[in-house]
MITI-25620 format. One record per residue (C-alpha): residue in three letters; x, y, z; residue number from 1. Coordinates in Angstrom, 2 decimals. Example, Ala and Ser with C-alpha at 12.3 -4.5 7.8 and 13.67 -1.06 7.14 Angstrom:
<rs>
   type        px        py        pz   seq
    Ala     12.30     -4.50      7.80     1
    Ser     13.67     -1.06      7.14     2
</rs>
This chain:
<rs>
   type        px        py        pz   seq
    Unk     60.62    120.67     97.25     1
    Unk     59.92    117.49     95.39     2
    Unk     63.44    116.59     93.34     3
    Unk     63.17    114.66     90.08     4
    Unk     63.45    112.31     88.86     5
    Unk     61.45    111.02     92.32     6
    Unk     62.41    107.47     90.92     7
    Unk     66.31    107.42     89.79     8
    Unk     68.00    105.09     87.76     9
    Unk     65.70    102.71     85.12    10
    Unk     62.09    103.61     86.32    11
    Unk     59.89    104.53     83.37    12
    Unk     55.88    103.96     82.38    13
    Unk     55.16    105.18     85.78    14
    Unk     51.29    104.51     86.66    15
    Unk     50.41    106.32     90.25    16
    Unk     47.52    105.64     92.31    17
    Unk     46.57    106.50     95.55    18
    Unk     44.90    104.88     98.30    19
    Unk     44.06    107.13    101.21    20
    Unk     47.31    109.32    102.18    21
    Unk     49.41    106.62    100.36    22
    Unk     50.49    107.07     97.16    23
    Unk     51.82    103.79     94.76    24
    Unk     53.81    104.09     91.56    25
    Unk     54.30    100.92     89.19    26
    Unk     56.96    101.02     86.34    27
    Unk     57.99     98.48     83.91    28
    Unk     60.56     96.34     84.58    29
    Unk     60.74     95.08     81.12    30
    Unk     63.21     91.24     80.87    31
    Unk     63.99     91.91     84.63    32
    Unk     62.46     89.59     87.37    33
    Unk     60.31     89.67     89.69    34
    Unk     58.15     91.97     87.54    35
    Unk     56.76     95.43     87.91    36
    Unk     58.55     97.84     90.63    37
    Unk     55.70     98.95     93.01    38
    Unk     56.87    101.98     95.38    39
    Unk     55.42    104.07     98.07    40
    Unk     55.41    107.53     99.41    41
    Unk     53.25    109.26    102.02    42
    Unk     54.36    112.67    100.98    43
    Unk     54.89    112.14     97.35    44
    Unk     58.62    113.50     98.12    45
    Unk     59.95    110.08     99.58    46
    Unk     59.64    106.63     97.80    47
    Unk     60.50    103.08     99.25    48
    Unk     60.12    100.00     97.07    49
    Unk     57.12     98.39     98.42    50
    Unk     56.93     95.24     96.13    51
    Unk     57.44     93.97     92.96    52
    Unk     54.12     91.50     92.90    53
    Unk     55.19     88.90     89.35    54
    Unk     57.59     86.47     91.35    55
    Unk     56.14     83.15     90.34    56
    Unk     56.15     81.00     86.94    57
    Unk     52.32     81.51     87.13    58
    Unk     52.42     85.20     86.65    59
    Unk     55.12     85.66     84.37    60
    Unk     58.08     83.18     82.68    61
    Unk     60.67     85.21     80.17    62
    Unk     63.10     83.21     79.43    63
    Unk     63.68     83.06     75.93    64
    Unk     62.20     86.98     75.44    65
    Unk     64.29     89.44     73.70    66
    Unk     66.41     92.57     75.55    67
    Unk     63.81     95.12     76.49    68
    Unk     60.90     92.52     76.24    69
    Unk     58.74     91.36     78.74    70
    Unk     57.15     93.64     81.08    71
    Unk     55.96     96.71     79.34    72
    Unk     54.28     99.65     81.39    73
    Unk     51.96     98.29     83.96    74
    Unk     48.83     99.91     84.98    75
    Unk     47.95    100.27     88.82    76
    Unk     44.85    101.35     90.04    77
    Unk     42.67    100.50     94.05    78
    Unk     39.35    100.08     93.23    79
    Unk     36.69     97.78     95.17    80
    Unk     38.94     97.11     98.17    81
    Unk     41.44     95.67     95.89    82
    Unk     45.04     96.55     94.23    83
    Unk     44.17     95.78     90.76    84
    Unk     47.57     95.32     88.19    85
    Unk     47.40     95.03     84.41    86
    Unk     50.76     94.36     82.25    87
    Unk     51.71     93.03     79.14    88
    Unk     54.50     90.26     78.77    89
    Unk     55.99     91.01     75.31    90
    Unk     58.01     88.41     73.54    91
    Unk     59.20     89.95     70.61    92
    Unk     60.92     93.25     69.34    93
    Unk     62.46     93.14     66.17    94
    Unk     59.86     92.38     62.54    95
    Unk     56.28     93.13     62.24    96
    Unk     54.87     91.29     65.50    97
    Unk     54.87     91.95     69.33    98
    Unk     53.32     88.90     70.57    99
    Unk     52.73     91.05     73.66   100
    Unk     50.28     89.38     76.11   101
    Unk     47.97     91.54     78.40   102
    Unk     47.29     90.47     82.20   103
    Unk     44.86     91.50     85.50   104
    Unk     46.54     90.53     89.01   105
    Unk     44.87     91.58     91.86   106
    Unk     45.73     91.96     95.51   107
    Unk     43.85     93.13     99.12   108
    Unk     47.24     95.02    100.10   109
    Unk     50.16     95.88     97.91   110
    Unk     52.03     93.62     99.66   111
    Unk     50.13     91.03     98.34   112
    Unk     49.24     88.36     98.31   113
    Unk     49.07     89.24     94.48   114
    Unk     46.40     86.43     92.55   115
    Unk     47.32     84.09     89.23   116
    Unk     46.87     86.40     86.12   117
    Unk     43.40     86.68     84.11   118
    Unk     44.43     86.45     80.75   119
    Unk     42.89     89.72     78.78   120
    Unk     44.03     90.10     74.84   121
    Unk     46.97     90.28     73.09   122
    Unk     46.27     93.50     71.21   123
    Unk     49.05     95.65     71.79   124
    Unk     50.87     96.87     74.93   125
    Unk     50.22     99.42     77.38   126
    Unk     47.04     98.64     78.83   127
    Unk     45.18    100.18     81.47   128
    Unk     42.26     99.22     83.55   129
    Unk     39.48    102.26     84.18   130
    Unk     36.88    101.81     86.97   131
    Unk     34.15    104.21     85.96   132
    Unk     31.74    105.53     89.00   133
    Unk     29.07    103.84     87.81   134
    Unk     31.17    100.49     88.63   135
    Unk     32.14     99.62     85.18   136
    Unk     35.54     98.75     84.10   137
    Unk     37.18     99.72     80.88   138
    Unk     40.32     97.97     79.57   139
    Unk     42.35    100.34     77.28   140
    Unk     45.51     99.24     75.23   141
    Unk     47.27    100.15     72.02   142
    Unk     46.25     98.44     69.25   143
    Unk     49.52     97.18     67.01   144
    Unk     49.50     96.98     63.04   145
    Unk     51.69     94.31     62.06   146
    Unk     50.43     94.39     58.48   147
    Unk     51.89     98.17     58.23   148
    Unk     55.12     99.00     57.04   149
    Unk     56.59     99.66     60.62   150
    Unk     59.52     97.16     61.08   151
    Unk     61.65     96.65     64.26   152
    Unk     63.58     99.08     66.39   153
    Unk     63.07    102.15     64.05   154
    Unk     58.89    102.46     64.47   155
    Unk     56.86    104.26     62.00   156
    Unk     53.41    105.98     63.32   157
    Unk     51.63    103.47     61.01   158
    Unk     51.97    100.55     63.63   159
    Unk     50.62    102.47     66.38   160
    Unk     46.92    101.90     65.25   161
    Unk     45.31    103.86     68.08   162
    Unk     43.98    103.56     71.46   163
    Unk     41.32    100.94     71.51   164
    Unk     38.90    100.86     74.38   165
    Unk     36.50     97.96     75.47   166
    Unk     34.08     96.74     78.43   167
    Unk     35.61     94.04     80.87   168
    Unk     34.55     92.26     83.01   169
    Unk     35.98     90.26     86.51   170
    Unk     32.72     87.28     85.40   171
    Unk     32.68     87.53     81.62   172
    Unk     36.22     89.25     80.82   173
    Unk     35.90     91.35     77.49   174
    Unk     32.24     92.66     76.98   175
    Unk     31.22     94.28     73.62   176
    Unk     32.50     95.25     70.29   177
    Unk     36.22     97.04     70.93   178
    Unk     36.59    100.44     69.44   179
    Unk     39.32    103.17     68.78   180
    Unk     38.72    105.92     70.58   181
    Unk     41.64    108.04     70.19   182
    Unk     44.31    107.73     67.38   183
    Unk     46.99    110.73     68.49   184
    Unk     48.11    113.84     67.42   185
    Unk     50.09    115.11     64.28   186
    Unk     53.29    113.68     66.70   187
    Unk     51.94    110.15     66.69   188
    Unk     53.00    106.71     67.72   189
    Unk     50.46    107.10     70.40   190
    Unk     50.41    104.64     73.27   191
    Unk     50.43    104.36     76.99   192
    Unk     46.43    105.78     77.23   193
    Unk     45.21    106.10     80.94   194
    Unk     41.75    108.01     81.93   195
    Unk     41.14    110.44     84.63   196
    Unk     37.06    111.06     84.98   197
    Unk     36.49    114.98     86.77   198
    Unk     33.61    116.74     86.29   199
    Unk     31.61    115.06     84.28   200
    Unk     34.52    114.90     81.77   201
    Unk     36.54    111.54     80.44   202
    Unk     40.32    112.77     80.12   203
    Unk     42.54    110.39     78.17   204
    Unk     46.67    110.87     78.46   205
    Unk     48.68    109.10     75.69   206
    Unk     52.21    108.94     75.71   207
    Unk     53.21    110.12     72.01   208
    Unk     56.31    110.66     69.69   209
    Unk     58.24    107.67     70.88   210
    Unk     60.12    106.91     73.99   211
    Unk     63.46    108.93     72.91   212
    Unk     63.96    112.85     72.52   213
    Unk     60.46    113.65     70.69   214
    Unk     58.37    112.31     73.52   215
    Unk     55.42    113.88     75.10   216
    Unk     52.11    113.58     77.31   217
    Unk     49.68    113.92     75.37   218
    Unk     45.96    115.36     76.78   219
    Unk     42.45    114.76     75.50   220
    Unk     39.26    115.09     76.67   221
    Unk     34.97    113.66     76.23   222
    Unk     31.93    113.86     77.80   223
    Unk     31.12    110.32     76.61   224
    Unk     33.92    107.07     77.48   225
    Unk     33.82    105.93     74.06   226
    Unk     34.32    109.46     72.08   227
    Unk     35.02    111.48     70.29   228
    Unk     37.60    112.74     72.21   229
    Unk     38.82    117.07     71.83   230
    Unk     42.76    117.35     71.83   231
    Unk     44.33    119.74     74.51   232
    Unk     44.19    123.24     73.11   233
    Unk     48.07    122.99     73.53   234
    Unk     48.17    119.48     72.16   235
    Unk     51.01    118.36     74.79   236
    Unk     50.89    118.33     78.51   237
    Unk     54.69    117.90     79.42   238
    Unk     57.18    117.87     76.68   239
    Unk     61.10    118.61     75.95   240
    Unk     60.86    117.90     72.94   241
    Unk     61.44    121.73     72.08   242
    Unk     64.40    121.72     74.27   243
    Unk     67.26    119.84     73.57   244
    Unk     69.29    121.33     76.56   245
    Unk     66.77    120.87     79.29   246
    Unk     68.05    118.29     81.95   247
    Unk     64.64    116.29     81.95   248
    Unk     65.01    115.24     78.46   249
    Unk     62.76    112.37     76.47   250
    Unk     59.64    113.16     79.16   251
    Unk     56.25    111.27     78.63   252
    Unk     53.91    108.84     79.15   253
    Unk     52.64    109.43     82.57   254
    Unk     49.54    109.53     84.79   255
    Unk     47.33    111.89     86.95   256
    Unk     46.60    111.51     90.41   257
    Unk     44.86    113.77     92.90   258
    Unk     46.16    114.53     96.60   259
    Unk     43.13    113.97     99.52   260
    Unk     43.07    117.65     99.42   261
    Unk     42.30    118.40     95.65   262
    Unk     45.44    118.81     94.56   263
    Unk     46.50    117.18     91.01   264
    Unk     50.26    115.75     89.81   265
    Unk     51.10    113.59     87.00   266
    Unk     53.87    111.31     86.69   267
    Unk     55.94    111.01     83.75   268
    Unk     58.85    109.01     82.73   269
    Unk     62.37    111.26     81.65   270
    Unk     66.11    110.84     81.44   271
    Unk     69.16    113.44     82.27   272
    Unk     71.63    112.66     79.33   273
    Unk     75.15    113.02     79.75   274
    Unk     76.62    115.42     76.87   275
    Unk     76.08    113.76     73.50   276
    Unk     73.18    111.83     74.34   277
    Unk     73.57    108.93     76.15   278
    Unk     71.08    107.59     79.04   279
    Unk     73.14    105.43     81.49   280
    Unk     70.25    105.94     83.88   281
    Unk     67.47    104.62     81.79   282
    Unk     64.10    106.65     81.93   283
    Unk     63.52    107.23     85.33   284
    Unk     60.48    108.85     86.94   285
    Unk     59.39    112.19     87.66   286
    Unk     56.70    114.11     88.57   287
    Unk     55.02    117.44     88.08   288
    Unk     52.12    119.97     89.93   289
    Unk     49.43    120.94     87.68   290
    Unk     46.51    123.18     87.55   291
    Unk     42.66    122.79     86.41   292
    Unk     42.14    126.61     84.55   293
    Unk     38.73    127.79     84.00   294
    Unk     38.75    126.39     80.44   295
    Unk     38.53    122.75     82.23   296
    Unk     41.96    121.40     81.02   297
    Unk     44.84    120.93     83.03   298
    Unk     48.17    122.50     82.98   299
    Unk     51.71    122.67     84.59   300
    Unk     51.47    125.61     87.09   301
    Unk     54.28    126.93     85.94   302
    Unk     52.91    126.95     82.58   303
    Unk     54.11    125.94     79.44   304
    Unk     55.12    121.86     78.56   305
    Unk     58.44    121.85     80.74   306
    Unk     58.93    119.59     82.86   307
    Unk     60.33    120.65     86.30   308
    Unk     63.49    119.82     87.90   309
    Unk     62.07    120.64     91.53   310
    Unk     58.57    121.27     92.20   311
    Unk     56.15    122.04     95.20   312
    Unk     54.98    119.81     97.55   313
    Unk     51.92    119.10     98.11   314
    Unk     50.21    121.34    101.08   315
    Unk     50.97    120.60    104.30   316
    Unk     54.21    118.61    103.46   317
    Unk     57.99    119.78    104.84   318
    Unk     58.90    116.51    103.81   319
    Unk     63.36    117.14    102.48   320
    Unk     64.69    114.47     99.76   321
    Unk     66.46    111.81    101.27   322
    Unk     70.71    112.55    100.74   323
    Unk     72.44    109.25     98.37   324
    Unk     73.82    106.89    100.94   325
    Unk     76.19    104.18    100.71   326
    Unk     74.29    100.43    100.94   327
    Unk     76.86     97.98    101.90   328
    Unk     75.00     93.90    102.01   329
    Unk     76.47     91.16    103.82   330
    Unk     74.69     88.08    102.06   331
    Unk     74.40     86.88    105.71   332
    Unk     70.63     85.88    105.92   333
    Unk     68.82     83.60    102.98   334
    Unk     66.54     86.74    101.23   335
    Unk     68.10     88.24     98.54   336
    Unk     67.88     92.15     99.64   337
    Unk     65.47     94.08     97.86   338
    Unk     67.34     96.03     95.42   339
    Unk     68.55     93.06     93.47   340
    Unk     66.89     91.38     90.84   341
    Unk     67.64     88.72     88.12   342
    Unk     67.17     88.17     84.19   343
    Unk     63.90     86.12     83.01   344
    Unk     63.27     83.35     84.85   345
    Unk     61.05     82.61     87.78   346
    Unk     63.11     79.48     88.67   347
    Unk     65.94     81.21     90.97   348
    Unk     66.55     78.36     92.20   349
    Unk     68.75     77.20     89.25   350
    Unk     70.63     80.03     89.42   351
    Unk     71.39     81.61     92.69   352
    Unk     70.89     80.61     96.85   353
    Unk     71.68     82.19     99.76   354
    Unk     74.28     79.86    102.11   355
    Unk     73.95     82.38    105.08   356
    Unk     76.91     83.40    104.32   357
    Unk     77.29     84.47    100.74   358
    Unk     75.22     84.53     97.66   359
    Unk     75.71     81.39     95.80   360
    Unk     75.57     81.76     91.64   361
    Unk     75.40     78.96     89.67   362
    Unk     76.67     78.98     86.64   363
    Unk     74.54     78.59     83.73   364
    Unk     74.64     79.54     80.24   365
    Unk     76.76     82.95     79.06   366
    Unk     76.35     86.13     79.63   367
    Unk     74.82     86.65     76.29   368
    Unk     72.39     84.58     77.15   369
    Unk     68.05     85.35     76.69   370
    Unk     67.22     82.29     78.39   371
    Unk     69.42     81.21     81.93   372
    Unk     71.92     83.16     83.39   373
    Unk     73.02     83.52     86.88   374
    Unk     73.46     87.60     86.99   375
    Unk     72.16     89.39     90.03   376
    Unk     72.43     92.76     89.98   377
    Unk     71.25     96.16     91.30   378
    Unk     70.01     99.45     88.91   379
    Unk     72.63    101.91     88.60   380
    Unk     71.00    104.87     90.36   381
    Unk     73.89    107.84     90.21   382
    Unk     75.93    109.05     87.20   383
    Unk     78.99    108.49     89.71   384
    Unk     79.24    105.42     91.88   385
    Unk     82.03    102.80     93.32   386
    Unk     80.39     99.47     93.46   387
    Unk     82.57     96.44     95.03   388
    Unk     82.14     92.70     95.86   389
    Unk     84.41     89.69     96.96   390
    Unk     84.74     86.27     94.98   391
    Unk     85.99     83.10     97.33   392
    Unk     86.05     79.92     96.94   393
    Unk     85.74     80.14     93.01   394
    Unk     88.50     77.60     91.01   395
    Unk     87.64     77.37     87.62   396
    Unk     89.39     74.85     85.30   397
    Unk     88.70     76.16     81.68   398
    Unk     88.13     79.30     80.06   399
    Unk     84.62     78.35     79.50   400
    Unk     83.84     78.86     83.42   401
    Unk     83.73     82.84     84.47   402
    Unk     82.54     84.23     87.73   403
    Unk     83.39     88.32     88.59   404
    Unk     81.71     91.60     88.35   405
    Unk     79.85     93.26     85.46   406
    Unk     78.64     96.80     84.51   407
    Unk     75.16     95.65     82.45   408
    Unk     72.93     96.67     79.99   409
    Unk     72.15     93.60     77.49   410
    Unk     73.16     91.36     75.86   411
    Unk     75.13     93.91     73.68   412
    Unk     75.76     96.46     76.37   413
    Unk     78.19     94.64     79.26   414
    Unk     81.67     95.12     80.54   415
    Unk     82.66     91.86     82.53   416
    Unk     85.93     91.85     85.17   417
    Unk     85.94     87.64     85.30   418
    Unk     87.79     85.54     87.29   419
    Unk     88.50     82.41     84.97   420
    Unk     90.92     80.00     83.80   421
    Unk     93.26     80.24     80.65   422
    Unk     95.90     77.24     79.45   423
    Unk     98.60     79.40     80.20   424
    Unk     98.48     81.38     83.66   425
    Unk     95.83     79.01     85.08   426
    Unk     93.26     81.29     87.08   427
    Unk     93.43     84.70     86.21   428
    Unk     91.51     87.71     85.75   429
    Unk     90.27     88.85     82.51   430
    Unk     87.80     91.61     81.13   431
    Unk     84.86     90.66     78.58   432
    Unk     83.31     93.61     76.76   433
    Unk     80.51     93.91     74.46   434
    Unk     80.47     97.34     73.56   435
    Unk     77.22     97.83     71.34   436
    Unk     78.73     97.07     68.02   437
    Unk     75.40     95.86     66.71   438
    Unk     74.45     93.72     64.58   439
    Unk     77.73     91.37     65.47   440
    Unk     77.92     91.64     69.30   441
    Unk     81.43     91.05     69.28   442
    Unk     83.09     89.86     72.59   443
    Unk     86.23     92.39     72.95   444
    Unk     89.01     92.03     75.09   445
    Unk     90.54     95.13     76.35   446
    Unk     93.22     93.54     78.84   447
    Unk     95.51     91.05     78.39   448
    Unk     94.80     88.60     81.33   449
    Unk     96.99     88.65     84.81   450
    Unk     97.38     85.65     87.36   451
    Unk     95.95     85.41     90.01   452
    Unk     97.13     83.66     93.43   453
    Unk     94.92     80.80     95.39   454
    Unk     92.26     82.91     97.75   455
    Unk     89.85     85.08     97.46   456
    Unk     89.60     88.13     95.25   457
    Unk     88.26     91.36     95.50   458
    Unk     86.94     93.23     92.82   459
    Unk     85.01     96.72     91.89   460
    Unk     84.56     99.47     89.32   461
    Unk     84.39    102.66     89.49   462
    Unk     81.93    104.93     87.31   463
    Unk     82.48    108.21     86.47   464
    Unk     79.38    109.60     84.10   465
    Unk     80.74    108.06     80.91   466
    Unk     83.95    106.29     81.63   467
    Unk     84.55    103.38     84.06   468
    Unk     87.31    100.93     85.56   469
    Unk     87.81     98.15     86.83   470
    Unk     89.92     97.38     90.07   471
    Unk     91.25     94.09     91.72   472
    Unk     92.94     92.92     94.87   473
    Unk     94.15     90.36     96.90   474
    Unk     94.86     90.99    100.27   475
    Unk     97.03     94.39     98.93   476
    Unk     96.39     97.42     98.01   477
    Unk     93.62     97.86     95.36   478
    Unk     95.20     97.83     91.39   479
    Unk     93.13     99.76     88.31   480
    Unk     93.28     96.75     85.78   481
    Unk     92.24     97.33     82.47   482
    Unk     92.05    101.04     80.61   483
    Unk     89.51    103.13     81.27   484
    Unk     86.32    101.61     79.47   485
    Unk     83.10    103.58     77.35   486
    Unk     80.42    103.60     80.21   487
    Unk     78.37    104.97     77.86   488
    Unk     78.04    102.56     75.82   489
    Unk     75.78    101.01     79.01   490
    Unk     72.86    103.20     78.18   491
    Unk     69.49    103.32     76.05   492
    Unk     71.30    105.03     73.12   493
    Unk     74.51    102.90     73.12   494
    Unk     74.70    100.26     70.05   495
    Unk     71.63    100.29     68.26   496
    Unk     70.84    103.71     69.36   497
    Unk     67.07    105.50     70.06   498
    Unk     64.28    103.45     70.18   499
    Unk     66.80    100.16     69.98   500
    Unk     66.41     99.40     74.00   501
    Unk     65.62    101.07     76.64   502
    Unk     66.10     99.70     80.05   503
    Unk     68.95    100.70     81.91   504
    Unk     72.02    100.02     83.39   505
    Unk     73.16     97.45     86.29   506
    Unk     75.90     96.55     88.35   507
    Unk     76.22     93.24     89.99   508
    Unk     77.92     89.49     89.96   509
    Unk     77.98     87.06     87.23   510
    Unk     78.72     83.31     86.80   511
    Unk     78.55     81.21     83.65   512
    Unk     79.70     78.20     83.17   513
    Unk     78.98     76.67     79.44   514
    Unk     80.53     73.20     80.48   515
    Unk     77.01     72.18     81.41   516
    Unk     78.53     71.41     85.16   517
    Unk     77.25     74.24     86.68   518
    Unk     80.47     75.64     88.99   519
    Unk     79.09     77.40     91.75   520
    Unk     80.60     81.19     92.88   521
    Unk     80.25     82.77     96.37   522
    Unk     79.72     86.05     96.92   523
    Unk     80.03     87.13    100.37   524
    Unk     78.93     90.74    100.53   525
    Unk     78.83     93.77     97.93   526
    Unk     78.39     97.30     97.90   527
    Unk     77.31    100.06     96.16   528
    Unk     78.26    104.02     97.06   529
    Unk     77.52    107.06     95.10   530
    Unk     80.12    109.42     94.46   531
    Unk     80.66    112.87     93.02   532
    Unk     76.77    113.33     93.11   533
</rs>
């Protein structure tokens, strides 16, 4: 069976193509760098990260963007011998405007290499690219209403201005007069639009009702590209909205794909709360097996809008999910491995190397930083896990210089186990938490500090669904410093709650140093092991 989600831990706005057996899924990777996580499967029970294809200034730079800005659900599609890539780079959140900037990359192979962006419109977000059989392309996007009365993180239907559709073109770019083709259901704030042509028929899927517990795949259909388009006779494809105790909760905004043997999936995006709503996992990816009936629409085959926690294969594949392993990385070589990523910028440089034998982090500005900050980190893929990492050669001389370990969300959203320097022990260790009390977000500090002797130190936290703690040593047995901390906190509901950000949670090493002499931190090795799952 195929287990969801297929894409664990902060995956959502998945966009699936296929090119011959293989299939590809992009999600957004919103203020996360490089952008867009591409992955692979030959069996669609499997995936490997195959690439994430923005890793130069020229494609993308968001440093100064807002939490959950910046890459919003990419569209992939293979079409003409080419990987074609469309994405928005939003860089704002809260107040009437998005600013969000639409993009083509293309690429012969997934691996690249991936062109300099064509610059498309600035509309709205969620585009998508549709290469008709008659070799036209469509570009599709929301269309955003700043002039209506929607305002910030609490969005009102009124923004979401429907699904406008236009001509483009690789010579001329934008072709013709742009037009709303679809403008949603009674649910509303419609958005992430992708077509599917079959039969002679055009079928549009909007993601609708938000990104939190009211969202849903929504399914329409025309015989012409530019409308009108019929609703689903069921309105929603894949929903949970109707049931709050489902584990794949908050499920849209997906696409379909067809097997080489005529069978149809769709992706969607969904999260498995813990009890009383919080999402340390982000929106993750899953997918479901559908059905054409005679009617010409498509359906779960189970029936109904529920989405699946295990569903069947496609023929032909005996394919088992891969068991949760233990990674453990030496930072021997000089590539970062492929599970880590960084916040914003596309000058790494500045902020991390690889000696060949640990990562390097140079410390920049705080942790609450939107522009420069030396955190590399890893998703948070399992509701239990034990992640550790070693800190040498690290001697800072003020309290303004930290270095250590952090559980991360934002800005708002962080529990930090720093090595640093107070007037009165010297170095020591000390725990910086930011536990979502927006609008202030309020440093707190839920330890008092310990010394610490010259020498390395070891540190790691261990996460158990919604709690977490810290743990130190040096050359001794591991210690538990610190009380148990709110892990949930570290999820898309904590602080400003629905619809205020969702990402998802990481684990990984930090440095800041807000002297302005940028003290460097070595990191030999770190590891990450799932437990109790």
């Amino acid at each position: 069976m195929i287990r969801n989600p297929i894409l664990p831990g902060f995956n959502p706005d998945p966009s699936i193509c296929r090119k011959g057996a293989t299939y590809y899924i992009a999600t957004s990777t919103f203020e996360w760098f490089p952008g867009v996580q591409i992955h692979r499967s030959e069996d669609l029970v499997n995936w490997d990260l195959a690439c994430r294809p923005l890793d130069r200034a020229s494609q993308l730079d968001m440093r100064g963007n807002p939490d959950s800005c910046g890459v919003w659900a990419p569209c992939l599609s293979h079409a003409d011998d080419r990987f074609w890539l469309v994405y928005t780079d939003v860089k704002r959140y809260d107040g009437n405007f998005k600013d969000a900037h639409n993009y083509i990359v293309t690429a012969p192979d997934i691996d690249g290499p991936w062109s300099d962006p064509v610059y498309v419109n600035s509309h709205g977000f969620d585009p998508s690219l549709f290469h008709d059989d008659d070799g036209r392309k469509w570009f599709l996007v929301l269309q955003w209403n700043h002039v209506s009365a929607s305002v910030g993180g609490k969005p009102k239907t009124s923004a979401f201005d429907g699904i406008l559709l236009q001509e483009w073109s690789e010579t001329d770019g934008l072709i013709g007069t742009p037009r709303v083709i679809f403008t949603g259901s009674h649910l509303g704030l419609t958005e992430g639009p992708h077509l599917h042509k079959r039969d002679g028929w055009y079928y549009l899927t909007v993601a609708e009702g938000g990104t939190g517990y009211d969202h849903a795949v929504t399914m329409a259909r025309s015989r012409d590209i530019g409308g009108p388009y019929e609703t689903h006779p069921e309105t929603h494809l894949i929903t949970a909205r109707f049931n709050p105790d489902h584990p794949l909760q908050r499920a849209g905004h997906g696409q379909i794909v067809d097997t080489p043997d005529g069978e149809t999936y769709h992706t969607h995006l969904c999260s498995r709360p813990l009890p009383g709503r919080c999402s340390p996992l982000g929106r993750e990816t899953a997918i479901q097996k559908c059905d054409w009936h005679e009617d010409g629409w498509l359906y779960l085959v189970d029936g109904g809008t529920l989405p699946q926690s295990q569903v069947s294969p496609p023929q032909g594949v005996t394919a088992s999910p891969r068991a949760a392993a233990r990674i453990d990385r030496s930072f021997t070589g000089h590539n970062l491995p492929a599970e880590f990523q960084w916040l914003r910028t596309p000058e790494p440089d500045r902020i991390f190397t690889l000696t060949g034998k640990a990562l390097r982090l140079t410390g920049r500005e705080s942790i609450g930083s939107w522009f420069e900050q030396a955190l590399v980190a890893r998703r948070q893929e399992h509701l239990g896990y034990r992640a550790a990492t070693e800190l040498t050669g690290y001697a800072p001389t003020t309290y303004q210089q930290a270095a250590g370990l952090t559980t991360y969300y934002n800005r708002h959203k962080f529990h930090f186990l720093a090595v640093t320097h107070t007037a009165g022990l010297g170095r020591c260790l000390m725990i910086l938490s930011c536990p979502g009390d927006w609008p202030d977000g309020r440093l707190q500090f839920p330890a008092e500090p310990v010394a610490l002797d010259p020498g390395p130190v070891e540190l790691a936290v261990t996460v158990d669904r919604a709690s977490q703690q810290f743990h130190y040593r040096q050359g001794g047995p591991w210690r538990a410093f610190g009380p148990p901390l709110d892990a949930a906190v570290i999820s898309d509901e904590g602080g400003r709650g629905e619809h205020g950000s969702f990402t998802g949670a990481f684990v990984g090493m930090m440095a800041f140093d807000i002297t302005g002499h940028g003290l460097t931190a070595d990191f030999p090795r770190f590891s990450y092991a799932p437990e109790g799952t």
